[in-house]
C-alpha positions as CSV (number, residue, x, y, z in Angstrom):
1,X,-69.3,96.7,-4.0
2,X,-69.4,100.8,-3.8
3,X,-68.9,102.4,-7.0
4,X,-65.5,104.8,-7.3
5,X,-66.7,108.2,-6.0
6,X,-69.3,107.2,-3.7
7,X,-72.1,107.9,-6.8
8,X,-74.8,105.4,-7.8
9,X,-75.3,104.8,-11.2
10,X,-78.4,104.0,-12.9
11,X,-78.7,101.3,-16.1
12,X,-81.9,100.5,-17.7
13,X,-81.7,97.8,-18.9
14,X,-84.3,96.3,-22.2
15,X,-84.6,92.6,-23.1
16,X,-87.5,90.6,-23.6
17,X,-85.3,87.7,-21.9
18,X,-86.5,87.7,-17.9
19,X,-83.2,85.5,-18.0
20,X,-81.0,87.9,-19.4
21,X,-82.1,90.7,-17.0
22,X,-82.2,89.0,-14.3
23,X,-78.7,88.0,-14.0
24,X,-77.7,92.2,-15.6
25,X,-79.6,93.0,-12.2
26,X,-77.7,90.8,-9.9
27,X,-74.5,91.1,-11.3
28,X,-74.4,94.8,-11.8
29,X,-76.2,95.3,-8.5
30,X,-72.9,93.9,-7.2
31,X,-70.9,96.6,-8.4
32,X,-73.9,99.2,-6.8
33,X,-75.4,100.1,-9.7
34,X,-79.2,101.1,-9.4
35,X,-81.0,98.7,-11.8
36,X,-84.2,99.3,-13.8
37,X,-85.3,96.9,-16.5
38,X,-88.5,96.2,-18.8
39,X,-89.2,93.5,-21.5
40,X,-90.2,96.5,-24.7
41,X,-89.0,99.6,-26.3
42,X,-92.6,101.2,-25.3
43,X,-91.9,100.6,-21.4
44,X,-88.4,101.4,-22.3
45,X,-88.6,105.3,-23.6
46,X,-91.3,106.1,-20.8
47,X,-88.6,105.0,-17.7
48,X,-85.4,106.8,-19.7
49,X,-87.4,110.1,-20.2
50,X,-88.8,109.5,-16.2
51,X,-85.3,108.0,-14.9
52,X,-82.5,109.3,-16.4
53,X,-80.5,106.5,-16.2
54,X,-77.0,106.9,-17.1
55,X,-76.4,104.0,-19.4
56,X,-79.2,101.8,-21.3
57,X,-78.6,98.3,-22.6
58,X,-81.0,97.3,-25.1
59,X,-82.2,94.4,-27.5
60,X,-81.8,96.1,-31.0
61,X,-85.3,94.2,-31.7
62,X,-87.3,95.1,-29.2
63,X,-91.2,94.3,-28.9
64,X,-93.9,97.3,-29.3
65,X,-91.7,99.6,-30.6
66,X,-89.5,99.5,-33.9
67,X,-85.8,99.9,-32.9
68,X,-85.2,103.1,-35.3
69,X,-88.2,104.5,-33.4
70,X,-86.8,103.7,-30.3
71,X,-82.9,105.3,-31.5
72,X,-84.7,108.6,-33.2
73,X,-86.7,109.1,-30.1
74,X,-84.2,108.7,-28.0
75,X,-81.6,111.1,-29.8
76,X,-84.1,114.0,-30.2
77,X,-85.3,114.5,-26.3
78,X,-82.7,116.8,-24.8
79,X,-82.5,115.2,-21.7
80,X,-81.9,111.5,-23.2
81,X,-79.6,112.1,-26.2
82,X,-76.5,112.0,-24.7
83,X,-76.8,109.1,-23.1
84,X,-74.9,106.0,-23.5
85,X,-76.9,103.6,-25.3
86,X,-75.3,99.6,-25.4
87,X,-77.0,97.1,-28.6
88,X,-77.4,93.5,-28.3
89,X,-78.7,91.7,-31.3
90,X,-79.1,88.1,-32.6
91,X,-78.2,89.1,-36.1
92,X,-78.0,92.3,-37.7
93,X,-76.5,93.2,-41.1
94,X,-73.9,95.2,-42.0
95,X,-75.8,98.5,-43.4
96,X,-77.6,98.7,-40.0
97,X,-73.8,98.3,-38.2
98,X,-73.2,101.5,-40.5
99,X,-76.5,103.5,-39.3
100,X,-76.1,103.3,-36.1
101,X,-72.2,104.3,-35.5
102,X,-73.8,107.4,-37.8
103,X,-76.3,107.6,-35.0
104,X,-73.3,107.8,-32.8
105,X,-73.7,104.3,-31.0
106,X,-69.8,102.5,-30.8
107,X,-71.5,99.5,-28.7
108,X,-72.6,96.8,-30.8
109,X,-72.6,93.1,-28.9
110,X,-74.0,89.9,-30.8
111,X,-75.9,87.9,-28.8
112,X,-75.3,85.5,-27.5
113,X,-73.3,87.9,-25.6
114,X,-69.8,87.6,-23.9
115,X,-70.3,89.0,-20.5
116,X,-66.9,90.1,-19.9
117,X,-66.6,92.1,-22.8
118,X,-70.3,93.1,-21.6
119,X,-69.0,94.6,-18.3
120,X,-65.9,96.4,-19.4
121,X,-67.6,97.8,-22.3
122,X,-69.7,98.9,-19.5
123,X,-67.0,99.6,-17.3
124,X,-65.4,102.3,-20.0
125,X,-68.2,104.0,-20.4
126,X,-69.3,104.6,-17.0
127,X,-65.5,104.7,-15.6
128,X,-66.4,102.1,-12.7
129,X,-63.5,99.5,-12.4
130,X,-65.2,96.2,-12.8
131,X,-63.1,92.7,-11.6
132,X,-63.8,89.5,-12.9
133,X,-62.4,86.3,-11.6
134,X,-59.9,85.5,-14.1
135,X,-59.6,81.4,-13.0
136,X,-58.8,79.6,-16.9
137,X,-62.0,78.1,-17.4
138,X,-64.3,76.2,-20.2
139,X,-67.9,75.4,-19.2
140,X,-70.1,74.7,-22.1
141,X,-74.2,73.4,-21.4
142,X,-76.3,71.9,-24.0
143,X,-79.3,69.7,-24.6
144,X,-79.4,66.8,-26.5
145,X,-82.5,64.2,-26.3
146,X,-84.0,66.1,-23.2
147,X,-80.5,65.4,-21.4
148,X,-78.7,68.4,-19.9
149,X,-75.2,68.1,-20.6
150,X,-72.5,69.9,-19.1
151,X,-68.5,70.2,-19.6
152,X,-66.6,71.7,-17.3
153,X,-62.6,72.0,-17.6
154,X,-59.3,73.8,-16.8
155,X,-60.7,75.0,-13.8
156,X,-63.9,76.4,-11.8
157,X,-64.2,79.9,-12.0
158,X,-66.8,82.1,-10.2
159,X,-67.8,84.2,-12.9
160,X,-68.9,81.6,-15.0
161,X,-70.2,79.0,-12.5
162,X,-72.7,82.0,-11.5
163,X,-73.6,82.5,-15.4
164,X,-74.4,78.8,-15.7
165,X,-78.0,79.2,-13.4
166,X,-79.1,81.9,-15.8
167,X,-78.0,79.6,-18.4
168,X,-79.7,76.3,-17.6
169,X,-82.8,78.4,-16.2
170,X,-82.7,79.2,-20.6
171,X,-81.9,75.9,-21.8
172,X,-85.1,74.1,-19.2
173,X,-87.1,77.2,-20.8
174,X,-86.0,76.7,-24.7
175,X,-86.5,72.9,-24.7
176,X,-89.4,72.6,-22.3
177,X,-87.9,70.0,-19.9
178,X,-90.3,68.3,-17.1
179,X,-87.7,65.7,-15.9
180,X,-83.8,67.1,-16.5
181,X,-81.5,64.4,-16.6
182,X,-77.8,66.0,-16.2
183,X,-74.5,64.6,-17.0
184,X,-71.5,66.6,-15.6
185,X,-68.1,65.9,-18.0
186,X,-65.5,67.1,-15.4
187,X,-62.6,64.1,-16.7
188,X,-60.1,66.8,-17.5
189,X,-60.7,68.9,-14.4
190,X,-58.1,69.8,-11.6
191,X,-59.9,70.6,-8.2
192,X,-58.3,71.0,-4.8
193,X,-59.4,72.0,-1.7
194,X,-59.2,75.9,-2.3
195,X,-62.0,75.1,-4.6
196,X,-64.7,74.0,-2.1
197,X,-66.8,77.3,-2.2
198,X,-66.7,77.0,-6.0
199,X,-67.8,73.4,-6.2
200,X,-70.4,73.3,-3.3
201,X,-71.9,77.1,-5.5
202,X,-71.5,74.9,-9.1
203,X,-73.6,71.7,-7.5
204,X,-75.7,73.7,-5.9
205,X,-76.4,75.6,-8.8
206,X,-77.6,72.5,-10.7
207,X,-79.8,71.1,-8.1
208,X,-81.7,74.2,-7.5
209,X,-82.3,75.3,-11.0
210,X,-83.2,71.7,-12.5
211,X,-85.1,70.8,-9.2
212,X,-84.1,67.3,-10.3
213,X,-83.8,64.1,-7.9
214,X,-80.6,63.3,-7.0
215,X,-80.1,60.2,-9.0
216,X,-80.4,61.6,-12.3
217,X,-77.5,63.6,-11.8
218,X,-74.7,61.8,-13.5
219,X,-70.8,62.6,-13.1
220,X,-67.9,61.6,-15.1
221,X,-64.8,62.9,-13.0
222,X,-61.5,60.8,-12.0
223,X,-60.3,63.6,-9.4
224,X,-60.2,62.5,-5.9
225,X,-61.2,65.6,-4.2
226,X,-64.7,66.5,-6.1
227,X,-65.3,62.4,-6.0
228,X,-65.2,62.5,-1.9
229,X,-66.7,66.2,-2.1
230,X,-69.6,64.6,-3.5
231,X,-69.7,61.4,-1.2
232,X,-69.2,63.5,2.2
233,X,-72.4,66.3,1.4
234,X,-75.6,65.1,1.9
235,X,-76.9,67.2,-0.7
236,X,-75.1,65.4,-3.1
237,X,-73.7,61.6,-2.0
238,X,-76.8,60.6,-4.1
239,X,-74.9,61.4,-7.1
240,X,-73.7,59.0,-9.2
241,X,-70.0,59.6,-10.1
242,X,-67.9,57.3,-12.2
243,X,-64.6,57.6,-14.1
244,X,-65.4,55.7,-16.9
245,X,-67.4,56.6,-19.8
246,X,-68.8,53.7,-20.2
247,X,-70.2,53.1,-16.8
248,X,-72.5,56.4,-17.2
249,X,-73.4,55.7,-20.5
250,X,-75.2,52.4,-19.3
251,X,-76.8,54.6,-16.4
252,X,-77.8,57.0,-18.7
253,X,-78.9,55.1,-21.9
254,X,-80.6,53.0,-19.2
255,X,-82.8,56.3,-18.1
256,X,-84.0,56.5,-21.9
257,X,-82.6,53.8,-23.7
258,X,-85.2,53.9,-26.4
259,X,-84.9,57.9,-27.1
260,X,-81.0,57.2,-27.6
261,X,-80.7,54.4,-29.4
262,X,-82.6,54.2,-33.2
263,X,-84.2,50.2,-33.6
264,X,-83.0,49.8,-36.8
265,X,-79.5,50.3,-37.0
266,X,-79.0,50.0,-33.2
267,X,-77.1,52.6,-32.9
268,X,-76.6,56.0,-30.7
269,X,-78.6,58.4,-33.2
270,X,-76.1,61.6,-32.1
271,X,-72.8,62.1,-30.9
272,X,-74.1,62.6,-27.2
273,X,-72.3,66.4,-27.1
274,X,-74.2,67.6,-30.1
275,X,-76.8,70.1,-29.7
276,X,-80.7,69.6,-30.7
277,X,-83.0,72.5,-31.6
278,X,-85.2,74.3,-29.3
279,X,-88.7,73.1,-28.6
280,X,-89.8,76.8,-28.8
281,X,-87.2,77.3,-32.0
282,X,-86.4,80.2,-30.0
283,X,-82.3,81.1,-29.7
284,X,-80.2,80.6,-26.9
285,X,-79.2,84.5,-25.3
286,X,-76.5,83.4,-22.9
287,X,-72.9,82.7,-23.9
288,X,-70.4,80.5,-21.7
289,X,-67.3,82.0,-23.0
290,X,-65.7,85.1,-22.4
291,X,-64.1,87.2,-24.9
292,X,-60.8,87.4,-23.7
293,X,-60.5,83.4,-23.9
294,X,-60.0,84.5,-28.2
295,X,-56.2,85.0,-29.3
296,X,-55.3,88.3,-29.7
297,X,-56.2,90.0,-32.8
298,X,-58.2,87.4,-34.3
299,X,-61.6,85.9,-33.5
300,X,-61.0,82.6,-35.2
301,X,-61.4,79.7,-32.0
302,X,-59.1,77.3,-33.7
303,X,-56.3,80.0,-33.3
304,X,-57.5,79.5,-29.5
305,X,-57.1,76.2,-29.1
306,X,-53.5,76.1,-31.2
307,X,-52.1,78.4,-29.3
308,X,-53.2,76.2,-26.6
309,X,-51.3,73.1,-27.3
310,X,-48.6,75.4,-28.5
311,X,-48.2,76.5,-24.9
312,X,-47.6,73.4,-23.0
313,X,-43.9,73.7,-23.5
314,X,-43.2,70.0,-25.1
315,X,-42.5,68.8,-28.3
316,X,-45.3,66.5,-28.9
317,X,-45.6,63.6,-31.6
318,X,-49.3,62.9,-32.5
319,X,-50.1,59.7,-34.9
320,X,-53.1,59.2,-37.1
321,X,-54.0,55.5,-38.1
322,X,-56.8,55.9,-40.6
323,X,-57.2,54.3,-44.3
324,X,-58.9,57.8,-45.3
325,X,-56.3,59.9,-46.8
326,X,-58.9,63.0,-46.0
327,X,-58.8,62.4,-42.2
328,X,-55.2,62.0,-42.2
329,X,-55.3,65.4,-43.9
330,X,-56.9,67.6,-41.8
331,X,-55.1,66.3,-38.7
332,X,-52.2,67.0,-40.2
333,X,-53.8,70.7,-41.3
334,X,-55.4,71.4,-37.5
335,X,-52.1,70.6,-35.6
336,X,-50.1,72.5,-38.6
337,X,-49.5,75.6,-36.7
338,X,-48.7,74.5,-33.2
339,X,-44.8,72.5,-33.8
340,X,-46.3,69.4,-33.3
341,X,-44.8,66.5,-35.4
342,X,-48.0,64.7,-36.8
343,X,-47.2,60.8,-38.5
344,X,-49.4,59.3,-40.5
345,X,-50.2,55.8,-41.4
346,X,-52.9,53.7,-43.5
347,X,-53.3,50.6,-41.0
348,X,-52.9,49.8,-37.7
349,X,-50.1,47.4,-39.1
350,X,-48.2,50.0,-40.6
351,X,-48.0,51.6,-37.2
352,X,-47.6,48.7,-35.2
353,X,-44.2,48.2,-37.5
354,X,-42.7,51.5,-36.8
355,X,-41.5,51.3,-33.3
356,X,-39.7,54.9,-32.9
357,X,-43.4,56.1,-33.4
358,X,-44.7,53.8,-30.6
359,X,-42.2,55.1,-28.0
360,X,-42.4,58.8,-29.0
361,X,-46.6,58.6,-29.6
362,X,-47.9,61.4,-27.3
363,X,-51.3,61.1,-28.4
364,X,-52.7,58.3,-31.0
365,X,-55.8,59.1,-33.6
366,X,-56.7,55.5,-34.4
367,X,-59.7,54.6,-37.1
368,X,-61.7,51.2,-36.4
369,X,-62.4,50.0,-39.7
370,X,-59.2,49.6,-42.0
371,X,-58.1,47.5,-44.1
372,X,-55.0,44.7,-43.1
373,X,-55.3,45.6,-39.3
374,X,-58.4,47.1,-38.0
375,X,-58.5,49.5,-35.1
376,X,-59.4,46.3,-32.6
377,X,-56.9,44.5,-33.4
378,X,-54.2,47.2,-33.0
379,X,-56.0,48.6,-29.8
380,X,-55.7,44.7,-28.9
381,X,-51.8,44.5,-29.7
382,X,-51.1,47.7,-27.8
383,X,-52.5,46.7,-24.7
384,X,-50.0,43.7,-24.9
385,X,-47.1,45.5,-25.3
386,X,-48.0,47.7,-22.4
387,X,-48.0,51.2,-24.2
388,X,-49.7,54.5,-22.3
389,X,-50.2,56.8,-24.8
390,X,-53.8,58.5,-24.5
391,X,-55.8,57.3,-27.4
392,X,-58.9,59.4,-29.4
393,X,-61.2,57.4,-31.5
394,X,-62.2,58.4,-35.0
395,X,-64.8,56.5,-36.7
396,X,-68.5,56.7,-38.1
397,X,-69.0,53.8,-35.9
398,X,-71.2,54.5,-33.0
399,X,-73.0,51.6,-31.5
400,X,-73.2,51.5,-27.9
401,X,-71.5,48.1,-28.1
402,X,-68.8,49.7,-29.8
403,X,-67.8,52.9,-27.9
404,X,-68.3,50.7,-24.5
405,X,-65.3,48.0,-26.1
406,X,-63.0,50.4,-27.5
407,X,-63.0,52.2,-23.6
408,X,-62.5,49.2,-22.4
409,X,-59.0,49.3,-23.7
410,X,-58.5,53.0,-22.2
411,X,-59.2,54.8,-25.0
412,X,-59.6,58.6,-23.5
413,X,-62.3,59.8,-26.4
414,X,-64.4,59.1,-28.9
415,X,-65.0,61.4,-31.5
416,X,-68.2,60.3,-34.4
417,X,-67.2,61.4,-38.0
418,X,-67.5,63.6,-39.7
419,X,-65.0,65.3,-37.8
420,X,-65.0,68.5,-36.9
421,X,-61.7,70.8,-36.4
422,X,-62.9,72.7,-32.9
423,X,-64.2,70.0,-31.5
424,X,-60.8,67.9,-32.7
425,X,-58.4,70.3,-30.9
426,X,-60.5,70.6,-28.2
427,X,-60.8,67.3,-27.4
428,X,-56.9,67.0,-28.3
429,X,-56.3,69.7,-25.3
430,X,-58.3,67.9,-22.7
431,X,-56.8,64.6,-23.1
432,X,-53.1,65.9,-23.6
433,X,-52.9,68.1,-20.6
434,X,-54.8,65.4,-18.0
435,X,-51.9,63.1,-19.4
436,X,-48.7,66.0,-18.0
């Protein structure tokens, strides 16, 4: 894409990440910028005094050279003080914040870095119009017991399907991966036909970076259109795809049963979506959000996700069955600010009893161990009575055995306490708006 004016710009760009430059280079080089990049702050002065670029990006802890260096440098050569110099930084306290807007730098980005607020920061100070696919989308990729895992849902969108090679390029880097084994969580995921490019790029994306056979590529999707995407391309129709939890958990535990499940208790050791540490105990540089996914004027994500359920223009009634007082509290606390009428009860029985709460349940919280009527035995009664409402499981319980039962009954989630508020309303958002 030509730049306004018909003039190429140059960015230098410094980061020790080959990662984190190489997608700057591609993505920038889209918008015809002239690209030069180096890994240190030694490399880094020689090519701004020789180049002149007209915008520099820069890790504010840079190897072979100490950043100050680097900034004092920089601001006391005639023909390189004045240009626009960027910060990225994994952590950096609030005095230094202070030294450098004294220094006369306004860009300060935390890494891992937002791209989109990335490009327009770039895009003001250069005055080159950058466009961004604007396609509502969540994609989030972890690892967890050398398993890739990644959740994809709203929608696909270009921007970020073409960030996730750069990001599981870091993540087979960090955690020093020889076999990836990739589960793709698309359940909540609305794809049509004017999404092929999208889909063929995101699948391709995965193949080619994790190099990985076919069958260890797992799928949990109930759309029609990705499932016979999939089965038509013979780069893919090796895939396994299922709708069920339950069914890729017994692929997948049956990849590396051991690693997953601990001998003793016999039971999954981690909620399969948490993150482990890096091998390396190195950071992760590359963010799957974007900045403008936070509400306005606040960067708080629970505000995100309120506003969220807020939005779907229904008045919802959620129930919580749990004995815990505590858990009925904070569901009652997370849903607080979004209208939603949240009922509480101590016992499946309890809520068994109240019938206007059965027929205007939108979503059901239900704990498995209680006393009077446990979670079975209620998720046992509603299947008699023929009730749809989506259901989320909330227990410490997490024995294969277990989740495999309670999915059995069409439970939509299970969530392993403690719980945790983002993930809660996260989840909540996923199940609510595959269910309107």
């Amino acid at each position: 894409m030509a730049l306004d004016g018909g003039t190429e710009k140059k960015i230098l760009i410094v980061d020790e990440s080959e990662q984190f430059r190489e997608y700057l280079e591609k993505k920038l080089g889209e918008y015809g910028f002239e690209i030069i990049s180096t890994a240190n702050g030694l490399d880094a002065l020689v090519k701004m005094r020789n180049e002149l670029p007209d915008l520099v990006i820069a890790d504010y802890f840079m190897s072979r050279m100490d950043p100050d260096e680097f900034i004092n440098q920089k601001m006391q050569h005639p023909n390189t003080k004045n240009i626009p110099l960027i910060l990225t930084s994994n952590q950096m306290e609030k005095t230094t914040i202070v030294k450098l807007a004294k220094a006369g730098i306004r860009k300060v980005f935390t890494k891992p870095v937002k791209i989109d607020a990335l490009l327009k920061a770039i895009s003001e100070l250069l005055g080159v119009k950058v466009i961004l696919d604007d396609t509502p989308c969540i994609i989030e990729a972890h690892v967890n017991e050398g398993i890739i895992f990644i959740e994809i849902a709203q929608g696909l969108n270009k921007e970020k399907i073409e960030l996730l090679r750069y990001k599981l390029e870091e993540l087979l880097s960090l955690y020093k991966i020889k076999i990836p084994r990739v589960l793709v969580l698309m359940s909540s995921l609305d794809v049509t036909g004017d999404d092929s490019i999208k889909l063929a790029t995101l699948f391709n994306i995965i193949m080619e970076v994790t190099r990985t056979k076919q069958r260890l590529v797992k799928v949990l999707t109930n759309n029609s259109f990705i499932k016979d995407y999939l089965a038509r391309n013979e780069n893919f129709n090796k895939i396994e795809v299922a709708e069920s939890l339950d069914k890729i958990m017994d692929s997948l535990l049956g990849e590396k049963a051991d690693e997953f499940i601990d001998k003793d208790t016999q039971t999954v050791q981690e909620n399969f979506l948490a993150s482990s540490h890096t091998d390396t105990g190195k950071e992760e540089k590359f963010h799957m959000r974007f900045d403008s996914e936070r509400v306005e004027d606040t960067g708080n994500e629970l505000d995100n996700y309120q506003k969220a359920l807020s939005n779907i223009g229904k008045k919802l009634v959620f129930c919580v069955v749990d004995d815990d007082i505590v858990i009925q509290n904070i569901v009652k606390k997370v849903f607080g600010n979004t209208g939603i009428d949240v009922k509480a009860y101590n016992n499946g029985r309890e809520f068994l009893v109240d019938s206007q709460a059965i027929s205007s349940c939108n979503l059901l919280f239900l704990d498995l161990l209680m006393p009077e009527m446990d979670g079975f035995t209620t998720l046992e009664m509603l299947k008699k009575t023929g009730v749809d409402f989506p259901i989320i499981i909330l227990s410490a319980l997490s024995k294969k055995e277990t989740v495999i039962k309670t999915l059995q009954y069409g439970v939509k989630s299970y969530l392993v306490k403690p719980l945790k508020p983002d993930r809660l309303l996260r989840k909540t958002i996923e199940v609510i708006k595959s269910s309107f």
